[in-house]
RODO-2510 file (C-alpha; in nm, 4 decimals, decimal comma):
residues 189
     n   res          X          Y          Z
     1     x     0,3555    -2,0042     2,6290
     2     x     0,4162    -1,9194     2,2599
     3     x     0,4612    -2,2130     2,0129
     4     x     0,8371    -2,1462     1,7724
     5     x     0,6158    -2,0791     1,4670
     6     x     0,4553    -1,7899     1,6785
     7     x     0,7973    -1,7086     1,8489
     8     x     0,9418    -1,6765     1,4758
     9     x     0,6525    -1,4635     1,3636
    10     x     0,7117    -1,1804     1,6282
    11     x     0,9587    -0,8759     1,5604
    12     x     1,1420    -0,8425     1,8682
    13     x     1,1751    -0,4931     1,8812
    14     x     1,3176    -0,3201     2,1988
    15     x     1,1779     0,0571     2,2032
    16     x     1,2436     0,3197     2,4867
    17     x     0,8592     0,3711     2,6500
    18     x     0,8575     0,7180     2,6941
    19     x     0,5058     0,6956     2,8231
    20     x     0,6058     0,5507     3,2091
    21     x     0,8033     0,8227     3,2618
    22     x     1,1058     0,5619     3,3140
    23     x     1,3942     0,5263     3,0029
    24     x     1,3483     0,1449     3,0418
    25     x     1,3190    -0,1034     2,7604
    26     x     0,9925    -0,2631     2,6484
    27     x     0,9919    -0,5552     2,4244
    28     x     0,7581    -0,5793     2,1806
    29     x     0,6673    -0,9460     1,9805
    30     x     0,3425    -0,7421     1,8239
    31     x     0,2329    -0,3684     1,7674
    32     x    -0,1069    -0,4835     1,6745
    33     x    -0,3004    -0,2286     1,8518
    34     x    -0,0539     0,0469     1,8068
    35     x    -0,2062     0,3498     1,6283
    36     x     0,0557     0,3743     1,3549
    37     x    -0,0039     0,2563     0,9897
    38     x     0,3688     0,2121     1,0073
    39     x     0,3909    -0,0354     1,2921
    40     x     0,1025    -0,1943     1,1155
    41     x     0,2552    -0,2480     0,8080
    42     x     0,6261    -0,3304     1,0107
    43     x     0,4642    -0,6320     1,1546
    44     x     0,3421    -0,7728     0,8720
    45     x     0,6459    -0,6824     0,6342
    46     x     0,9215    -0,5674     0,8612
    47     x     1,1697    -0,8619     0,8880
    48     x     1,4480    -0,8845     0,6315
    49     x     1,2745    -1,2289     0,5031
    50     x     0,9498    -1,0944     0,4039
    51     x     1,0459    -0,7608     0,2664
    52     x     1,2980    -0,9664     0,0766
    53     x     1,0202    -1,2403    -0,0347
    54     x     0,8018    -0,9511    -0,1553
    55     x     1,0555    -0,8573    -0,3768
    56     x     1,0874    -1,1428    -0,5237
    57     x     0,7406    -1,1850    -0,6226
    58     x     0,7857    -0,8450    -0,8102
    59     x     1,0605    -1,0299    -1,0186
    60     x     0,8244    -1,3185    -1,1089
    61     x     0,9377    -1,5808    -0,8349
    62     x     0,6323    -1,7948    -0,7587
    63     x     0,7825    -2,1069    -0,5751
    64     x     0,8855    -2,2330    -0,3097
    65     x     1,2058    -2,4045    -0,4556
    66     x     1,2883    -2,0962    -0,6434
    67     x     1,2374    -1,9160    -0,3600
    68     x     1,4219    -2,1418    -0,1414
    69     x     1,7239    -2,1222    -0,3747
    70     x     1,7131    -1,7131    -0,4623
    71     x     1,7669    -1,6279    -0,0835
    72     x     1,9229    -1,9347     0,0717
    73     x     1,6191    -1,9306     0,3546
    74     x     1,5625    -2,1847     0,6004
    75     x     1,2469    -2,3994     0,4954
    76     x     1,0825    -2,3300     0,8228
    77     x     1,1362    -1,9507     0,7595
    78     x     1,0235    -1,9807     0,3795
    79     x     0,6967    -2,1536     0,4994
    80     x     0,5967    -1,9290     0,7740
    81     x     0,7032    -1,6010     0,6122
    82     x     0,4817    -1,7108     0,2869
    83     x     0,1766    -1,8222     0,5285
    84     x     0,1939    -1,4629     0,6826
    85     x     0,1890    -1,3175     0,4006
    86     x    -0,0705    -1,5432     0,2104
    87     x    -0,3098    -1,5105     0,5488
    88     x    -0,2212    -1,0953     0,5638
    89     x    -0,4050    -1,1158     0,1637
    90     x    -0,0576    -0,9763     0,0052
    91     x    -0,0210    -1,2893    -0,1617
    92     x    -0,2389    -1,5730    -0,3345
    93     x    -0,1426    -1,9437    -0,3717
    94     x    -0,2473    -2,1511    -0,6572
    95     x    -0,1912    -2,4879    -0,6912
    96     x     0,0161    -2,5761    -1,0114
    97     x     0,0716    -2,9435    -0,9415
    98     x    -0,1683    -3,1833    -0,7978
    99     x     0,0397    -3,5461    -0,7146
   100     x     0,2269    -3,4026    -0,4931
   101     x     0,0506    -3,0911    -0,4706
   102     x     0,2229    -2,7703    -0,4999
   103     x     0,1738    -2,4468    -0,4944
   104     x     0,2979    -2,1195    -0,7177
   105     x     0,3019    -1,7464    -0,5085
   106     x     0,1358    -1,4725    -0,6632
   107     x     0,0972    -1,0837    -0,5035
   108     x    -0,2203    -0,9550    -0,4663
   109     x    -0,3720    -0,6154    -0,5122
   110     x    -0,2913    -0,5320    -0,1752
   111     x     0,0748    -0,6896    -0,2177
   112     x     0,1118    -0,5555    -0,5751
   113     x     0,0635    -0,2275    -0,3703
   114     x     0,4154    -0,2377    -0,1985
   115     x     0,6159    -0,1506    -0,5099
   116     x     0,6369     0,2007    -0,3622
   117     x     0,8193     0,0950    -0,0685
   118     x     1,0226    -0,1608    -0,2530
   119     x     1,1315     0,1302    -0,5228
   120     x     1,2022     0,3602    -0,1726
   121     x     1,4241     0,1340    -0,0152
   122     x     1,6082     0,0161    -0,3359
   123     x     1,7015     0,3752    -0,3803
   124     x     1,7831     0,4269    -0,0235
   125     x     2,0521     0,1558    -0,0772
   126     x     2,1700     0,2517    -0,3693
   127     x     2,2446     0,6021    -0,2857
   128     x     2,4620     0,4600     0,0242
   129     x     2,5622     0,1631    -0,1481
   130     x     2,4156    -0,0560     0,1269
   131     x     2,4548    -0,3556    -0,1315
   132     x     2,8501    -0,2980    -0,1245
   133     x     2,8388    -0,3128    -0,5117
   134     x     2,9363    -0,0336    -0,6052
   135     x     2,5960     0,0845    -0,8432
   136     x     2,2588    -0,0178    -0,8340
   137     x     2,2523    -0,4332    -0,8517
   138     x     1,9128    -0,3984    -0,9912
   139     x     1,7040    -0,1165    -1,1148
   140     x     1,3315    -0,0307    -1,1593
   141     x     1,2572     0,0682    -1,5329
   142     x     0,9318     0,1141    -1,6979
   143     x     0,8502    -0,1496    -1,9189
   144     x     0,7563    -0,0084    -2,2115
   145     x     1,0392     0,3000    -2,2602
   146     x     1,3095     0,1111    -2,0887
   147     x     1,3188     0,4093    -1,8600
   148     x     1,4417     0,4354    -1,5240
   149     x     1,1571     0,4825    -1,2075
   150     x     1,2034     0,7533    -0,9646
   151     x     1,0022     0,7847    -0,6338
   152     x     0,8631     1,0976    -0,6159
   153     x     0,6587     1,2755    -0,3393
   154     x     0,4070     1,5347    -0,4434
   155     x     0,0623     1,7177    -0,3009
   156     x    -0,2403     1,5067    -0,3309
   157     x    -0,3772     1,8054    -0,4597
   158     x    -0,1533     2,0124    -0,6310
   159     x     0,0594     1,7350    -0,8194
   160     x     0,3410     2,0042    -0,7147
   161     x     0,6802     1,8019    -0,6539
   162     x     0,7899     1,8177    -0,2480
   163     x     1,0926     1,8022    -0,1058
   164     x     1,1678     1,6383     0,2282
   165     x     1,2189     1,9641     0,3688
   166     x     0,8595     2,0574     0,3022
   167     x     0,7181     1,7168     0,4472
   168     x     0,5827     1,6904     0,7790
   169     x     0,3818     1,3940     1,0002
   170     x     0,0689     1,5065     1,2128
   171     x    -0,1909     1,3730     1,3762
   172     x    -0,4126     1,2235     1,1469
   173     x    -0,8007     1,0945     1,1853
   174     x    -0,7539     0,7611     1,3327
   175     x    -0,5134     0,9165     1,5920
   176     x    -0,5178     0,8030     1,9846
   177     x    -0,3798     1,0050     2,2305
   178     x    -0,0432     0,8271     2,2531
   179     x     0,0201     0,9262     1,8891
   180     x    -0,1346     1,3241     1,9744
   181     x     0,1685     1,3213     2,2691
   182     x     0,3809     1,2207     2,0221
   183     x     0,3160     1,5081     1,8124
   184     x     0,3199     1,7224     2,1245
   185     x     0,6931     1,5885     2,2246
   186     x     0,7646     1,6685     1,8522
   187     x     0,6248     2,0381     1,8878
   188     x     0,8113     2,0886     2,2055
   189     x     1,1709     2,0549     2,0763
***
């Protein structure tokens, strides 16, 4: 029997399994195993908590009272969702006080390596005003020109500019044969 800590830490995730041949639903707590760099990355950052913690660290949040207070989160939550993320090597913790001890949150490389996805979804929500603001509640600038940061896709070899249009998954090196059918299903429509 899972513990609530472990219970919390799952992404119950209800996908149709294609691969019995039967349109029933399978739930998921874990796609560890799963060869997708997406499912990878979705159980590590893919609850509204931790996506929302990792942008605060890019703001310059490092504790747990100030984290607390920016997003109203349960304690329990706060404490898990940082200890995931803190054992997953996206984020450090240093202690800044000693009596009692406490610590400050800072992203690593390998969290510091998210602002892509961050800067994605920010636009994605600002272009259909998923924020219900109106505009863009916050926006990423460069620091030194003041200017505004665009995502933009282009060939790893070419530096040409793609559009989605032109963009395309396949099966890549560290594919398995579920993620080769999936291709095939794709090819087949």
């Amino acid at each position: 029997m899972q513990s609530q800590n472990s219970q919390a830490r799952c992404l119950d995730v209800f996908l149709n399994d294609p691969s019995n041949g039967k349109d029933e639903k399978v739930k998921i707590s874990s796609f560890k195993g799963m060869a997708c760099s997406i499912a990878g990355a979705a159980d590590i950052v893919g609850d509204k908590w931790t996506i929302l913690l990792v942008r605060d660290l890019f703001i310059g949040i490092s504790k747990f009272d100030d984290f607390h207070t920016s997003l109203d989160i349960p304690t329990t939550t706060l404490a898990n969702r940082l200890k995931v993320l803190t054992d997953q090597g996206l984020v450090e913790k240093r202690p800044y006080q000693s009596s009692p001890t406490r610590f400050a949150y800072r992203l690593t490389q390998k969290g510091r390596d998210l602002w892509p996805v961050l800067l994605a979804i920010a636009h994605w929500g600002d272009k259909y005003n998923m924020s219900g603001c109106g505009a863009a509640p916050m926006v990423f600038v460069d620091r030194t020109s003041g200017e505004e940061v665009k995502l933009l896709a282009v060939g790893s070899e070419t530096g040409r500019p793609l559009r989605p249009s032109a963009i395309e998954l396949i099966a890549g090196p560290g594919s398995d044969d579920k993620v080769r059918k999936r291709m095939s299903v794709r090819d087949a429509s």
